[in-house]
N, CA, C and O atoms as a GROMACS GRO file, in nm:
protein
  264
    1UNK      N    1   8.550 -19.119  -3.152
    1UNK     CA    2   8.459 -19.037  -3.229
    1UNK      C    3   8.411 -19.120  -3.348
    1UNK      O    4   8.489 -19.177  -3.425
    2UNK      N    5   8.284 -19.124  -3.358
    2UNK     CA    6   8.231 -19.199  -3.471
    2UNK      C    7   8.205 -19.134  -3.578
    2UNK      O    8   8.210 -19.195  -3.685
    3UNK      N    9   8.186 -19.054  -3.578
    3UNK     CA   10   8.173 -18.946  -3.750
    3UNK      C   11   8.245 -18.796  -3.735
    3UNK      O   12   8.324 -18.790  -3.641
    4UNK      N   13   8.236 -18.726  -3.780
    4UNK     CA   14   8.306 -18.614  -3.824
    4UNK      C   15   8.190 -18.549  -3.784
    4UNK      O   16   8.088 -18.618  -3.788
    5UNK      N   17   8.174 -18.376  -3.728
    5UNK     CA   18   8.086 -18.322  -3.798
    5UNK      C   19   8.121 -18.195  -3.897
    5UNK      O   20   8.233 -18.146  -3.914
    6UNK      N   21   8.017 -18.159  -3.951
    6UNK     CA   22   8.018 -18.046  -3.992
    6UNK      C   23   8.138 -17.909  -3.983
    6UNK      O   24   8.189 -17.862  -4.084
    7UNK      N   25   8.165 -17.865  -3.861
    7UNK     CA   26   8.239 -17.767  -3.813
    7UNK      C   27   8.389 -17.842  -3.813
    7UNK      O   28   8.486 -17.776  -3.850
    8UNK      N   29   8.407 -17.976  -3.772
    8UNK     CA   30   8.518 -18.025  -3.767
    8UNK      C   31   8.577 -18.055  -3.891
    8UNK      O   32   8.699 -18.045  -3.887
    9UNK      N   33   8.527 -18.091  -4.005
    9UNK     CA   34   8.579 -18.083  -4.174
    9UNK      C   35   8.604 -17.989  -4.234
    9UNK      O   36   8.680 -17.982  -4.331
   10UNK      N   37   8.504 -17.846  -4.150
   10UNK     CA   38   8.537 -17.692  -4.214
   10UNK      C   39   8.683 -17.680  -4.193
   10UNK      O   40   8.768 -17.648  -4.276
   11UNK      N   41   8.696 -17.707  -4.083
   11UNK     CA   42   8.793 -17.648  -4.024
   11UNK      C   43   8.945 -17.758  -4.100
   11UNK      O   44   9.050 -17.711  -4.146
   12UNK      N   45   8.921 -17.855  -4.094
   12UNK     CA   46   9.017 -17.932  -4.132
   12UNK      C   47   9.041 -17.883  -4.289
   12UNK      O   48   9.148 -17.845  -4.337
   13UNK      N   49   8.911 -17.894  -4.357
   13UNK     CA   50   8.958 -17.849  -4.502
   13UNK      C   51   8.992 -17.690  -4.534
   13UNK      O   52   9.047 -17.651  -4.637
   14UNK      N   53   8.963 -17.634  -4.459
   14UNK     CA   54   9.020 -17.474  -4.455
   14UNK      C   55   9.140 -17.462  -4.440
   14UNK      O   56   9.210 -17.390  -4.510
   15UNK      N   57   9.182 -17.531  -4.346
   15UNK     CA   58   9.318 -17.540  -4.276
   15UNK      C   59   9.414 -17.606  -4.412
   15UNK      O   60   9.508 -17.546  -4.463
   16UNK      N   61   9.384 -17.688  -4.437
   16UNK     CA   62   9.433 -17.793  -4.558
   16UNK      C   63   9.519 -17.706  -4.665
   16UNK      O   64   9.635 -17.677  -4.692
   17UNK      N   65   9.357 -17.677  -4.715
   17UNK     CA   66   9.351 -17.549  -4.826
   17UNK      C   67   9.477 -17.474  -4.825
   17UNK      O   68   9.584 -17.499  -4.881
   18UNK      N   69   9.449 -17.393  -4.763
   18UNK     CA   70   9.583 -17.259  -4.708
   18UNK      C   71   9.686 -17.351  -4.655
   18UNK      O   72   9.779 -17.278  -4.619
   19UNK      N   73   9.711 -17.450  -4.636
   19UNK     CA   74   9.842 -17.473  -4.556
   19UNK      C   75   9.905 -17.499  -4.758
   19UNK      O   76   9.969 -17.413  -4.819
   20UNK      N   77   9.876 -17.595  -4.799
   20UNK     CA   78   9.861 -17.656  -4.894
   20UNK      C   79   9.913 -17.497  -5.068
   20UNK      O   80   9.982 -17.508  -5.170
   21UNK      N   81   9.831 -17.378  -5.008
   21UNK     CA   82   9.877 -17.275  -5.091
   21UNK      C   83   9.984 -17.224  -5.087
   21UNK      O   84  10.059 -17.221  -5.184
   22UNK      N   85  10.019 -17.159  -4.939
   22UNK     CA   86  10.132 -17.069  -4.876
   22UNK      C   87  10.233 -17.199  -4.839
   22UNK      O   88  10.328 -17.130  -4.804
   23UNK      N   89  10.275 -17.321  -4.823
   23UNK     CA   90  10.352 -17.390  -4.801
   23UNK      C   91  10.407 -17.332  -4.705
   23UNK      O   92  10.527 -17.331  -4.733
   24UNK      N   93  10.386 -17.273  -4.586
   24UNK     CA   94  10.435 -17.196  -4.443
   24UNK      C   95  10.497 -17.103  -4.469
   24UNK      O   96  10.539 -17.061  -4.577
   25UNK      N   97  10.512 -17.045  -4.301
   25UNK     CA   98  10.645 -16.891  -4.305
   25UNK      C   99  10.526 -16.898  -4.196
   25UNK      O  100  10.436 -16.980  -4.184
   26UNK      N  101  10.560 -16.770  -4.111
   26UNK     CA  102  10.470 -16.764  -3.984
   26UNK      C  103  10.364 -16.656  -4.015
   26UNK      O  104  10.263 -16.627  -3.952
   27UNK      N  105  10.420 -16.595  -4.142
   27UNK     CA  106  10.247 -16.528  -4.173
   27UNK      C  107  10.138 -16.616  -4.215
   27UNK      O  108  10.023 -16.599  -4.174
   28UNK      N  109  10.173 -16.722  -4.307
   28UNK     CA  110  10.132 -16.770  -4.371
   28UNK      C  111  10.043 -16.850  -4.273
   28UNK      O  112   9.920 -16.857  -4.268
   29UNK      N  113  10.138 -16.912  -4.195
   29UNK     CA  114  10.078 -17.024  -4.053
   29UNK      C  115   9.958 -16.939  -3.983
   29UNK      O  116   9.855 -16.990  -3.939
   30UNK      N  117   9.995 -16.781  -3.978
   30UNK     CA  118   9.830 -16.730  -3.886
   30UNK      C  119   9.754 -16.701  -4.004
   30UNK      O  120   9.668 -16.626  -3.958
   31UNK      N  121   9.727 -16.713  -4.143
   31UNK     CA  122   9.635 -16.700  -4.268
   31UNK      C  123   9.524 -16.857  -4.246
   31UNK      O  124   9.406 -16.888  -4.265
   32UNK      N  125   9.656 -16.927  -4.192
   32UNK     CA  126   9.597 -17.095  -4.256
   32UNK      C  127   9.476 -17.112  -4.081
   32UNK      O  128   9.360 -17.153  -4.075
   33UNK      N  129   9.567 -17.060  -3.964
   33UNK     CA  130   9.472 -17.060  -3.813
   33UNK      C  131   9.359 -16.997  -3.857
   33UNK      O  132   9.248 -17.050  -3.844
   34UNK      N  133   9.380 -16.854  -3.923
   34UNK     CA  134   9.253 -16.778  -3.920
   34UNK      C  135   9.114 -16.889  -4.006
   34UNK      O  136   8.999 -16.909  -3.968
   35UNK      N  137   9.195 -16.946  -4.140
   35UNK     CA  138   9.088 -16.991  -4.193
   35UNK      C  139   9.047 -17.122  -4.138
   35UNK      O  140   8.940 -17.170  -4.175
   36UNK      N  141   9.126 -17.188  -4.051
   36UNK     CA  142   9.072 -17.297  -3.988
   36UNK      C  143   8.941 -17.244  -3.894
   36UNK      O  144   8.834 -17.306  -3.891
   37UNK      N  145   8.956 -17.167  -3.846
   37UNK     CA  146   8.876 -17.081  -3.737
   37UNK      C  147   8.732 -17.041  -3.833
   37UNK      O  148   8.620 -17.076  -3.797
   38UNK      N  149   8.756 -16.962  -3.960
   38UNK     CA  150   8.669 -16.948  -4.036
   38UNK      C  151   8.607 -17.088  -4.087
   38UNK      O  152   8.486 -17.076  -4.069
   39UNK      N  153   8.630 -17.204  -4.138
   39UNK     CA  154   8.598 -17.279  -4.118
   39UNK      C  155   8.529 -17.395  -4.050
   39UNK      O  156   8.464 -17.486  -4.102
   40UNK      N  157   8.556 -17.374  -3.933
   40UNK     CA  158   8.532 -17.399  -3.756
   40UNK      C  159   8.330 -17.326  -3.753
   40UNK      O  160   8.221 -17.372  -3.720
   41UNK      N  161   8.365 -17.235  -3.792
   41UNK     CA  162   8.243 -17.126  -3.761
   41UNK      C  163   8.126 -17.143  -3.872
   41UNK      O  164   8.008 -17.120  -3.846
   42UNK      N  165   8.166 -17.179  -3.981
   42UNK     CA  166   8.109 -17.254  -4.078
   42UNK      C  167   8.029 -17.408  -4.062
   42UNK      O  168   7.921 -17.451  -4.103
   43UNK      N  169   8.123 -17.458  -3.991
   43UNK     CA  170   8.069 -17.597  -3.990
   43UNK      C  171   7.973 -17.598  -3.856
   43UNK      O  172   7.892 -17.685  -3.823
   44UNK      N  173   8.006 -17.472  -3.784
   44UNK     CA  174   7.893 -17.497  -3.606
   44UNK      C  175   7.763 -17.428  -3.688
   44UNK      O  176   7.666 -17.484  -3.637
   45UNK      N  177   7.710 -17.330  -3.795
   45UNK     CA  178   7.618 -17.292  -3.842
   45UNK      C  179   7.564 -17.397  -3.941
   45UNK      O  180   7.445 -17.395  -3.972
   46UNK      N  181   7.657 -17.498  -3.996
   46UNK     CA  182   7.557 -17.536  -4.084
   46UNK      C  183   7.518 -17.725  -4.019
   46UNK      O  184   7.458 -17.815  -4.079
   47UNK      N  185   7.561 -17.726  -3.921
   47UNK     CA  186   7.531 -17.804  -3.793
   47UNK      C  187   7.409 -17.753  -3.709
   47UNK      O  188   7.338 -17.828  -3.643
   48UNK      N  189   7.396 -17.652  -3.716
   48UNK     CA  190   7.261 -17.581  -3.643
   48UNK      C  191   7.326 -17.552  -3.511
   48UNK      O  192   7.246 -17.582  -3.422
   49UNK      N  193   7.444 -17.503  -3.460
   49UNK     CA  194   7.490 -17.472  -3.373
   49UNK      C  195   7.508 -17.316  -3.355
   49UNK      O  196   7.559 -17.271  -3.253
   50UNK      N  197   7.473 -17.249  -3.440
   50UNK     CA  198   7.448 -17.071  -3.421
   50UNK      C  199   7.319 -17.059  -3.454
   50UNK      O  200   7.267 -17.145  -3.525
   51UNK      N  201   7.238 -16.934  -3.400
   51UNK     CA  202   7.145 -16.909  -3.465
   51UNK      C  203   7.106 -16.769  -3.447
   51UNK      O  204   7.069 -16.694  -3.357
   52UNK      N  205   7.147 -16.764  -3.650
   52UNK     CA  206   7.126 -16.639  -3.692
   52UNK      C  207   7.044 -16.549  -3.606
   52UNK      O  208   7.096 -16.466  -3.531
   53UNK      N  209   6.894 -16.571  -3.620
   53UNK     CA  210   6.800 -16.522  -3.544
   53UNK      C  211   6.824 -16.479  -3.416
   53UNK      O  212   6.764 -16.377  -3.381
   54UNK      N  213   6.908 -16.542  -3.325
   54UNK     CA  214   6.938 -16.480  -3.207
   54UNK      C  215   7.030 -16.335  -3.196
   54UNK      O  216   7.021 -16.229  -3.133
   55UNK      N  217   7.115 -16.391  -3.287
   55UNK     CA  218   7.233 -16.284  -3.313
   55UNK      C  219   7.162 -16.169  -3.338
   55UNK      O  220   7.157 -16.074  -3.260
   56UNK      N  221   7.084 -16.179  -3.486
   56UNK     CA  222   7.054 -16.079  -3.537
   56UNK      C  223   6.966 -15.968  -3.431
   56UNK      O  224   6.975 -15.845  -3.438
   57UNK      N  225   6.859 -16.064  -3.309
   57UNK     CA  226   6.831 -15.992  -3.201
   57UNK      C  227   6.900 -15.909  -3.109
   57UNK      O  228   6.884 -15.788  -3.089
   58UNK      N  229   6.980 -15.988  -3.058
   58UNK     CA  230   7.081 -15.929  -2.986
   58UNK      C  231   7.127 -15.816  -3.040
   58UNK      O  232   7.109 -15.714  -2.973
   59UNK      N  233   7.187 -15.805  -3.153
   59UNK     CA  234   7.232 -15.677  -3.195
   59UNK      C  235   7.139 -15.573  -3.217
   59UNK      O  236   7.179 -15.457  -3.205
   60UNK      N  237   6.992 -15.601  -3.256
   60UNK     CA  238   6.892 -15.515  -3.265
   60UNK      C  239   6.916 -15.422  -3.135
   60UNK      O  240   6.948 -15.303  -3.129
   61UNK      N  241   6.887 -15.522  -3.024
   61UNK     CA  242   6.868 -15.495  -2.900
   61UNK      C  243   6.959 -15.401  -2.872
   61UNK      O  244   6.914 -15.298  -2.823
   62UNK      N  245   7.092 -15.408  -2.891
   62UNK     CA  246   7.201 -15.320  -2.871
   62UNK      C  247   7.161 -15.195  -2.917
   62UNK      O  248   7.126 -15.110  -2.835
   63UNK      N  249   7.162 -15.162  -3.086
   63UNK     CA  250   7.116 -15.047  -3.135
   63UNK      C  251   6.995 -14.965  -3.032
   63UNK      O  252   6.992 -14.849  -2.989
   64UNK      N  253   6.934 -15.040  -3.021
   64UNK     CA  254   6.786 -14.950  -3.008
   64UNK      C  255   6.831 -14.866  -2.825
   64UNK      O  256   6.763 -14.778  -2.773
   65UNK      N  257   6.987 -14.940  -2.751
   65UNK     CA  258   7.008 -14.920  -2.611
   65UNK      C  259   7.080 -14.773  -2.607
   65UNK      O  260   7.102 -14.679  -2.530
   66UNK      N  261   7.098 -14.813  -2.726
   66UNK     CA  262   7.226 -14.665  -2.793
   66UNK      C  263   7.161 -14.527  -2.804
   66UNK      O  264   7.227 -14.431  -2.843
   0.00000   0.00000   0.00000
């Protein structure tokens, strides 16, 4: 791998973060997954790997099926 991206540093520095606060216990360990994950999801949007606009359709679409 030649560079890092975006989603892969979220996630690493999220993870970091929280591991780094709570110093473990197994709650603590699914606080630090969740925010790696939150992080993860961060870095695929600001990579241009989600798009808002679709989502926000899709769910339109849902409502209006209802």
């Amino acid at each position: 791998m030649a560079t890092w991206t975006n989603k892969q540093w979220g996630a690493v520095i999220g993870a970091l973060l929280l591991f780094s606060m709570f110093l473990i216990g197994f709650e603590q360990t699914l606080v630090v997954v969740l925010f790696g994950i939150i992080g993860y999801v961060i870095g695929k949007y600001l990579d241009g790997e989600i798009d808002t606009e679709d989502i926000r359709a899709r769910a339109q679409g849902r409502q209006n099926n209802m």
